[in-house]
N, C-alpha and C positions, 0 to 999 in steps of 0.2 A: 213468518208463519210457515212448517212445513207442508210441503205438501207429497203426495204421497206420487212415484213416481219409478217405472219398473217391470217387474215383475212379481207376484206375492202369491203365495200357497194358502188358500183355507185349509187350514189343517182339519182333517178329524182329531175328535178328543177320544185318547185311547182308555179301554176298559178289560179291566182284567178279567180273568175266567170266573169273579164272584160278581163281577160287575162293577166292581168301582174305579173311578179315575185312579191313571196309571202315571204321574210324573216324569218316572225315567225314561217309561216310552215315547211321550212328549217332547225331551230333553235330545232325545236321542233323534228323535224326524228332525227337529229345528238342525239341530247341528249340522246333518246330513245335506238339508236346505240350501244349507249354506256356504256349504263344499263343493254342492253343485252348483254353482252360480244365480241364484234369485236373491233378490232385494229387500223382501220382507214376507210375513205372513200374518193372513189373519187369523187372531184364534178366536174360536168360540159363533164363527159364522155361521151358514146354514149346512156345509158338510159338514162342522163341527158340533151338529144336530145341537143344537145350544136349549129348542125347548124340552128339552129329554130332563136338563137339570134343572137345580133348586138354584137360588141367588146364593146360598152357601159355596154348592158345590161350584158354580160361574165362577169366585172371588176366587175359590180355590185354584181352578183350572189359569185364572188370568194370572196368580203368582207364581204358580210353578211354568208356565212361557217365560216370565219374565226373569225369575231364578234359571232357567236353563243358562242366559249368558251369549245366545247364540252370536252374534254380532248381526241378526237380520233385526229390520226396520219394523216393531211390532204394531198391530192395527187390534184394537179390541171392537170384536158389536156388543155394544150395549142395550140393544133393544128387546123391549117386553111393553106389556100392556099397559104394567101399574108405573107411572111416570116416578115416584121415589125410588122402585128400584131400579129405574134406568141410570136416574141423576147416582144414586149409591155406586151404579156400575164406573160411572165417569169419573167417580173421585178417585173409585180405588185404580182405574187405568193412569190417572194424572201421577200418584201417589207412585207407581211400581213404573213409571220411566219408559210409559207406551208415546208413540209420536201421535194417533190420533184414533178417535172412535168412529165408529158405523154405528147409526139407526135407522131401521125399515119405520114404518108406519106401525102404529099398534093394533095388528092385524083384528083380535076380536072384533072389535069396532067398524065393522064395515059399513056402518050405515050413519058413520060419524059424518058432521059436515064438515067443510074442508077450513071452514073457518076452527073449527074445533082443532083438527089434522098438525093449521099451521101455528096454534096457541102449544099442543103439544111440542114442537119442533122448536118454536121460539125458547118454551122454556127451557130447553136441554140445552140450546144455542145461548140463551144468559147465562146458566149456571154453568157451564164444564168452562173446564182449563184449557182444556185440549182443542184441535181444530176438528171438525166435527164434519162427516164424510155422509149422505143420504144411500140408504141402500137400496135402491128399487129392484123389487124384483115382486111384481104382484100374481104373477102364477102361483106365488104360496100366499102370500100376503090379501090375495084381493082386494087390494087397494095402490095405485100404483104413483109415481111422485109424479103428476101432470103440470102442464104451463101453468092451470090455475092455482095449483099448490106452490108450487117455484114463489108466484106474483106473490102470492096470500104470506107468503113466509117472510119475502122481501132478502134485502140485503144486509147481510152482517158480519162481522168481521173473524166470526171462529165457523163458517159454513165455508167449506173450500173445496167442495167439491160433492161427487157420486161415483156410489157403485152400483153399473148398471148389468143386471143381472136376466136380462129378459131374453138375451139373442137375438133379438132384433135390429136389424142392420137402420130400419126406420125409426127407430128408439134415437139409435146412436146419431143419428143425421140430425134428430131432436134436440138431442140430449151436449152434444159436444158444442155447438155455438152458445148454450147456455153458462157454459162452465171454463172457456176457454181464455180466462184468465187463473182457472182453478186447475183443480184434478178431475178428469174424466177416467176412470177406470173400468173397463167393456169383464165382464163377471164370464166370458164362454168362450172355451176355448178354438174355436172356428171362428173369432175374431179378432185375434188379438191385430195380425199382420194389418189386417184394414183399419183397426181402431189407430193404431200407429201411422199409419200411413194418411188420416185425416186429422189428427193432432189431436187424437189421445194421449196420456201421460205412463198407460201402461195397464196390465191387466191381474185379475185376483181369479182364477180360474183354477177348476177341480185338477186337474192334469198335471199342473205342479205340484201337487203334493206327490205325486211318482213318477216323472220324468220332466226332474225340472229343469235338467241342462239342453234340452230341449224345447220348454217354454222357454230359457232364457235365452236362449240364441235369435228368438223368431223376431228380435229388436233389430239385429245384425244382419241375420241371414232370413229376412221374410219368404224365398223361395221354401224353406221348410214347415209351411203352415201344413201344406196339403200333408205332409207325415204326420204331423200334430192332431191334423183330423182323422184321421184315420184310429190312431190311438183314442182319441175321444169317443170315436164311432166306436170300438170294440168296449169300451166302458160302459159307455150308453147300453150295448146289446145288453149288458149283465145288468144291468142296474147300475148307475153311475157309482151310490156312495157304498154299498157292499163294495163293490169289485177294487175301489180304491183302497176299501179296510182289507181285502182281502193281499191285496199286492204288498201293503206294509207289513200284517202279520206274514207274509213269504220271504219278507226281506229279513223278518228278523228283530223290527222294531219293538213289538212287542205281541199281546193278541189279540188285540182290536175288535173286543168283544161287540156284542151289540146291545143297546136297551131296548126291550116293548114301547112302542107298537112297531117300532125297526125291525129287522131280521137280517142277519145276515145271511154271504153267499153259503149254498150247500158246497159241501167237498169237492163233488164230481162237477158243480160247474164252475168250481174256484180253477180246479185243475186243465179244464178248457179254454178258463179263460186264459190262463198261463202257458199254454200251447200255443194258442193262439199269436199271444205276443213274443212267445221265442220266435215262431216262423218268422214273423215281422220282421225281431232284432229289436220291438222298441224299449225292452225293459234290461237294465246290466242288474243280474242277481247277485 
């Protein structure tokens, strides 16, 4: 069974100047990805603002990842609310030669009981092909994967893991004896060095989608976390997931439009933020 292990980029999903998904831009991050040294990416994650689209436009976005070719280790989320278009998401990830899927909890449902929680989790765990990864991250979700959810779900043989997306170093102290014969994957990039350092398996954090020889080094050379935060921190200042669309349409990848209710960055603070990180040195234009 694989399990996912590394370093891995949630990609934003690019959009062109009329708004619709962009392939070549796509094609073109993965590859770059992958010349900088990281392990794999996930697409279709929460920087890959995933409820912006339709289950068309998802299927779409999940072939053209997997037609790019890149040679990194592909992760699809398949998560949403209506349980048939999750299972639909998990066929077509098995079908296009992804290694494994991500699902959050089916956020509308906040007031579901957790028995409900773990009947959803179980079904997607029967049906997919694939090894099947939990996404925690309840700042957006408002519902977060607890010990009682873990218990309620039990053990099975295509659940190999989490991504855990909270930032919390008490999460991970949680979360990592839980999974420690699985995948533990720390979702922020201010922890990768410690997730590694207590037997995490590796991280899925915004930061590698634009400086990922940088994420990928921090396996090697853990003394470079505090650079890596620092980068995150000047992200953070702008808005994390503008500033990262904003770094990719500078690079040239494509133009990393934005859909409603998103916005992206304005000009004048795209170009501070990009000041910002020449002084640094953290971004090769």
């Amino acid at each position: 069974m694989y399990l996912p292990e590394g370093a891995f980029a949630p990609v934003p999903t690019p959009l062109d100047p009329g708004g619709a998904f962009d392939a070549r831009a796509l094609g073109l991050h993965l590859g770059w990805l992958k010349s900088e040294g990281l392990d794999g990416a996930l697409v279709l994650g929460t920087n890959g603002e995933f409820p912006s689209f339709s289950l068309v436009e998802r299927i779409q976005v999940a072939e053209a990842a997997a037609a790019a070719d890149s040679g990194l280790s592909l992760l699809l989320n398949v998560g949403g609310c209506a349980l048939p278009e999750v299972l639909a998401l998990a066929d077509r990830a098995a079908e296009l030669g992804y290694k494994a899927i991500l699902c959050p909890p089916p956020w509308y449902f906040r007031s579901a009981p957790v028995s409900g929680l773990a009947a959803f989790f179980r079904s997607l765990l029967d049906h997919a092909a694939l090894p099947v990864l939990l996404y925690h991250i309840p700042q957006l979700t408002g519902i977060g994967i607890s010990d009682e959810l873990l218990d309620a779900i039990g053990v099975h043989e295509r659940l190999i893991g989490i991504k855990d997306s909270t930032g919390d170093e008490h999460e991970m102290a949680r979360l990592v004896p839980r999974f420690k014969n699985g995948s533990y994957l720390v979702g922020h990039d201010k922890l990768i060095a410690k997730c590694l350092a207590e037997g995490g398996k590796g991280s899925i954090s915004a930061c590698a989608s634009v400086v990922p020889d940088l994420v990928a080094r921090i396996r090697s050379k853990p003394d470079q976390q505090a650079k890596l935060n620092s980068v995150r921190g000047m992200l953070e200042k702008f808005g994390l997931m503008p500033a990262v669309k904003a770094i990719l349409r500078k690079k040239g990848f494509g133009d990393y439009t934005t859909r409603p209710p998103m916005v992206g960055l304005e000009d004048a603070k795209s170009e501070q933020l990009f000041a910002m990180l020449n002084m640094f040195g953290a971004i090769k234009w």
